[in-house]
MDAnalysis code that builds the backbone (N, CA, C; Angstrom):
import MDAnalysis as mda
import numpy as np

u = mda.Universe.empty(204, n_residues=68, atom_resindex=np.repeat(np.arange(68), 3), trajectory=True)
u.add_TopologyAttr("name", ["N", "CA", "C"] * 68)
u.add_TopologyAttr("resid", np.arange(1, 69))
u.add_TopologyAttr("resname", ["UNK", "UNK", "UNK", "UNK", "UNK", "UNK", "UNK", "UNK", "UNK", "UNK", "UNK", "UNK", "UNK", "UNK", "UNK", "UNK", "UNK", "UNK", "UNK", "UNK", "UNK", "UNK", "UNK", "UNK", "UNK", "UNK", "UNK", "UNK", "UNK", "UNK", "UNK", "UNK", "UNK", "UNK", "UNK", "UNK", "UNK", "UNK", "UNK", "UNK", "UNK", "UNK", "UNK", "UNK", "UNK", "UNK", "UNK", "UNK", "UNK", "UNK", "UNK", "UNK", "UNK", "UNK", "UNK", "UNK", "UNK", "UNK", "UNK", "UNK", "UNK", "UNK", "UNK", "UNK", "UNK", "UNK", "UNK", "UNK"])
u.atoms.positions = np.array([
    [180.147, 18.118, 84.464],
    [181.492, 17.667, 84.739],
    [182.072, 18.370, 85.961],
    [182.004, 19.782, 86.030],
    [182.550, 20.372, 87.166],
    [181.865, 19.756, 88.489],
    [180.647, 19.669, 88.904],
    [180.082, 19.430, 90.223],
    [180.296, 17.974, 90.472],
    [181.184, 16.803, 89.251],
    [181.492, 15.746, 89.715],
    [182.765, 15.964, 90.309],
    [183.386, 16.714, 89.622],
    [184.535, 17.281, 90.124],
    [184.721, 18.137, 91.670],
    [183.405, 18.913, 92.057],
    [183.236, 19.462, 93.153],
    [183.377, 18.410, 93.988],
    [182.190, 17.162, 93.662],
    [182.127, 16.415, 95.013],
    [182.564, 15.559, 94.771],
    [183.552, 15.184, 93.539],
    [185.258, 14.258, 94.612],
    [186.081, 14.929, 95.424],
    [186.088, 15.877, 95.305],
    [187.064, 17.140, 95.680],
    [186.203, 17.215, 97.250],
    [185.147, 17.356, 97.467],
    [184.568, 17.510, 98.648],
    [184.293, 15.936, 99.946],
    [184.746, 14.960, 98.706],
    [184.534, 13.875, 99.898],
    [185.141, 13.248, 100.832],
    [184.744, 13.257, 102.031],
    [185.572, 13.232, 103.095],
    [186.269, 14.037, 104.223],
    [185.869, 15.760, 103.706],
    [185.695, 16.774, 104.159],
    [184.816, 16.504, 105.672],
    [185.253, 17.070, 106.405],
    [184.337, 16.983, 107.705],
    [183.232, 18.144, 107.639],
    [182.090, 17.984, 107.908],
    [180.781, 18.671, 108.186],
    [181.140, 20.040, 108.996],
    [181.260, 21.303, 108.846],
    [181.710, 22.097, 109.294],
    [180.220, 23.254, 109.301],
    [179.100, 22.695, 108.859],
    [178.047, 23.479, 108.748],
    [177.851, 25.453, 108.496],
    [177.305, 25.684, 109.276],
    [177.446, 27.217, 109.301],
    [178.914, 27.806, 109.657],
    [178.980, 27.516, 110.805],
    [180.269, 28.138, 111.528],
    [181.423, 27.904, 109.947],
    [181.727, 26.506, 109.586],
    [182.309, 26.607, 108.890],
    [181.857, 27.739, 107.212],
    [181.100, 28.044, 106.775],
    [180.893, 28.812, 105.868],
    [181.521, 30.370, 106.425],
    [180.831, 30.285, 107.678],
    [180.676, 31.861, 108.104],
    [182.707, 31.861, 107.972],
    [183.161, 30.957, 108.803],
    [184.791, 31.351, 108.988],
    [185.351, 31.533, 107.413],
    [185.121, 30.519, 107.014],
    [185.457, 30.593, 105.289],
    [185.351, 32.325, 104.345],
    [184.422, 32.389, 105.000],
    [184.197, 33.852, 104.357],
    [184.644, 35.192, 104.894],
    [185.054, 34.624, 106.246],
    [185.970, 35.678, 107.044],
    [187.383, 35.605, 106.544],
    [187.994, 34.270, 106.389],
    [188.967, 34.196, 106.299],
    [189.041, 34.699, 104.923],
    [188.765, 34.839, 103.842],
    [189.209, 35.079, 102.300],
    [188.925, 37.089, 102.764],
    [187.975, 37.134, 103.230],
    [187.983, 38.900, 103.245],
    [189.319, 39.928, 104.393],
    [189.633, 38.366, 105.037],
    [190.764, 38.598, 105.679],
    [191.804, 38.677, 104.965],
    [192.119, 37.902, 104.211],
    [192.869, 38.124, 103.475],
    [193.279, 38.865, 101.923],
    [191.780, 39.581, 101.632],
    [192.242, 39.916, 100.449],
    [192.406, 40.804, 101.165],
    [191.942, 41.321, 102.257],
    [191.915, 43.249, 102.726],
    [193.913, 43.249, 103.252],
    [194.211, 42.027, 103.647],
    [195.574, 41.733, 104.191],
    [196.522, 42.088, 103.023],
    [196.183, 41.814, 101.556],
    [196.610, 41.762, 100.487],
    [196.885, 42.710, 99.835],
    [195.777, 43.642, 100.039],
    [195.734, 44.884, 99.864],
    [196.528, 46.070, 100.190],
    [196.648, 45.921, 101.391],
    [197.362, 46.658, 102.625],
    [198.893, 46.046, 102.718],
    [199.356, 45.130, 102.160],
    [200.774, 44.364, 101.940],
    [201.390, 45.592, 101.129],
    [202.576, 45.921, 102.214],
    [203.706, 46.630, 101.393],
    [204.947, 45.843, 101.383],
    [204.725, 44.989, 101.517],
    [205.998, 44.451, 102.146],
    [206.937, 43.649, 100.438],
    [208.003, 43.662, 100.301],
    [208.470, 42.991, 98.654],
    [207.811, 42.362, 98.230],
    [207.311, 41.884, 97.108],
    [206.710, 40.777, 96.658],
    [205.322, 40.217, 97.510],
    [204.869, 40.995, 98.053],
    [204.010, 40.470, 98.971],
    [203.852, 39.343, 100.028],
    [205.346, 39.028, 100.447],
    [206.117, 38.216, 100.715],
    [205.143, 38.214, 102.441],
    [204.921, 39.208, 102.960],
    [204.050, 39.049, 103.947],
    [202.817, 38.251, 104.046],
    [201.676, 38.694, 102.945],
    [200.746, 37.592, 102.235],
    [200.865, 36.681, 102.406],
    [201.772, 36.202, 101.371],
    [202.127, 34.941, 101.200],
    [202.810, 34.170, 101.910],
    [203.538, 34.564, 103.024],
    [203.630, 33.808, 104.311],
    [202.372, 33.407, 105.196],
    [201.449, 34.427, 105.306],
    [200.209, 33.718, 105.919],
    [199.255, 32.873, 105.184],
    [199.210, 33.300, 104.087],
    [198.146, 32.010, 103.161],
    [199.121, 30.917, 103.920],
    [200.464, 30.975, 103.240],
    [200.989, 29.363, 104.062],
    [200.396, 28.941, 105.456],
    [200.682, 29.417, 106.149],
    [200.056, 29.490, 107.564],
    [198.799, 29.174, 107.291],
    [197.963, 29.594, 107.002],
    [196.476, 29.203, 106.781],
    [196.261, 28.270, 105.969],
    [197.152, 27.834, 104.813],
    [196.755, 26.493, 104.431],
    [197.497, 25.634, 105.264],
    [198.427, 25.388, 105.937],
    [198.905, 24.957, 106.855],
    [197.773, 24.152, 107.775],
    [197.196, 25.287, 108.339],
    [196.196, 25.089, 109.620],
    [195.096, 24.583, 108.829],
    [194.729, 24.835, 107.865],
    [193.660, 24.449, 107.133],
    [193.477, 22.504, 106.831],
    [195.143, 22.445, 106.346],
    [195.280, 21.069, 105.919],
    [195.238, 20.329, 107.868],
    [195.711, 21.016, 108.219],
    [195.659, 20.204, 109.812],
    [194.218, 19.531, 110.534],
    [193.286, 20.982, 110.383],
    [191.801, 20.563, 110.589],
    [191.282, 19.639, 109.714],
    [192.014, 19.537, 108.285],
    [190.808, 18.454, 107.329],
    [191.419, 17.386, 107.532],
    [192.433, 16.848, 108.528],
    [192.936, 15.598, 108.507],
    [192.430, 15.541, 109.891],
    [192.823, 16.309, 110.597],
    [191.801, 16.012, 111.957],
    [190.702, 15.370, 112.204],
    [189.897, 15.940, 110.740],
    [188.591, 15.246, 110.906],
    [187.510, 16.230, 111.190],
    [187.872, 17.455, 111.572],
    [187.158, 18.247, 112.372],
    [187.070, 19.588, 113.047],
    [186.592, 20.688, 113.907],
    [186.538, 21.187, 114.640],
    [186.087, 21.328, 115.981],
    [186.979, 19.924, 116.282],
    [186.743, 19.783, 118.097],
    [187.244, 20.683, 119.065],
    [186.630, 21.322, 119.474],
    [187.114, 21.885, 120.723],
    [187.679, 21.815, 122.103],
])
C-alpha cells in the first residue's frame, strides 16, 4: 500500500537524477544542523526558511525542472 502511495505521490515529478538526490540530502542536513543551532523564539528562524525552501521547492516542481 505505501509504495502505491509513493508513486502517486511521485508522478509527474521531474527527473532530477543524482544532482537531485545529492541536493536533497544537503538540503535536510542543512537544515536539521540550522535547527539545531536556532536560538531564536519558537524557532521562528527555522521555520521561516523551511517556508522559503518549500516555497522554492514547490516553484521547481511546477517548473518542470532544473533548467539552467
Amino acid at each position: 500500500m505505501s509504495l502505491l502511495i509513493f508513486a502517486e505521490a511521485t508522478e509527474g515529478n521531474p527527473a532530477l537524477g543524482d544532482f537531485g538526490a545529492h541536493a536533497f540530502g544537503f538540503l535536510r542536513m542543512a537544515m536539521i544542523t540550522h535547527w539545531l543551532r536556532d536560538r531564536s523564539r519558537g524557532k521562528e528562524q527555522t521555520m521561516g526558511l523551511l517556508d522559503r525552501c518549500l516555497k522554492m521547492a514547490t516553484h521547481f516542481r511546477k517548473k518542470g525542472g532544473w533548467e539552467w
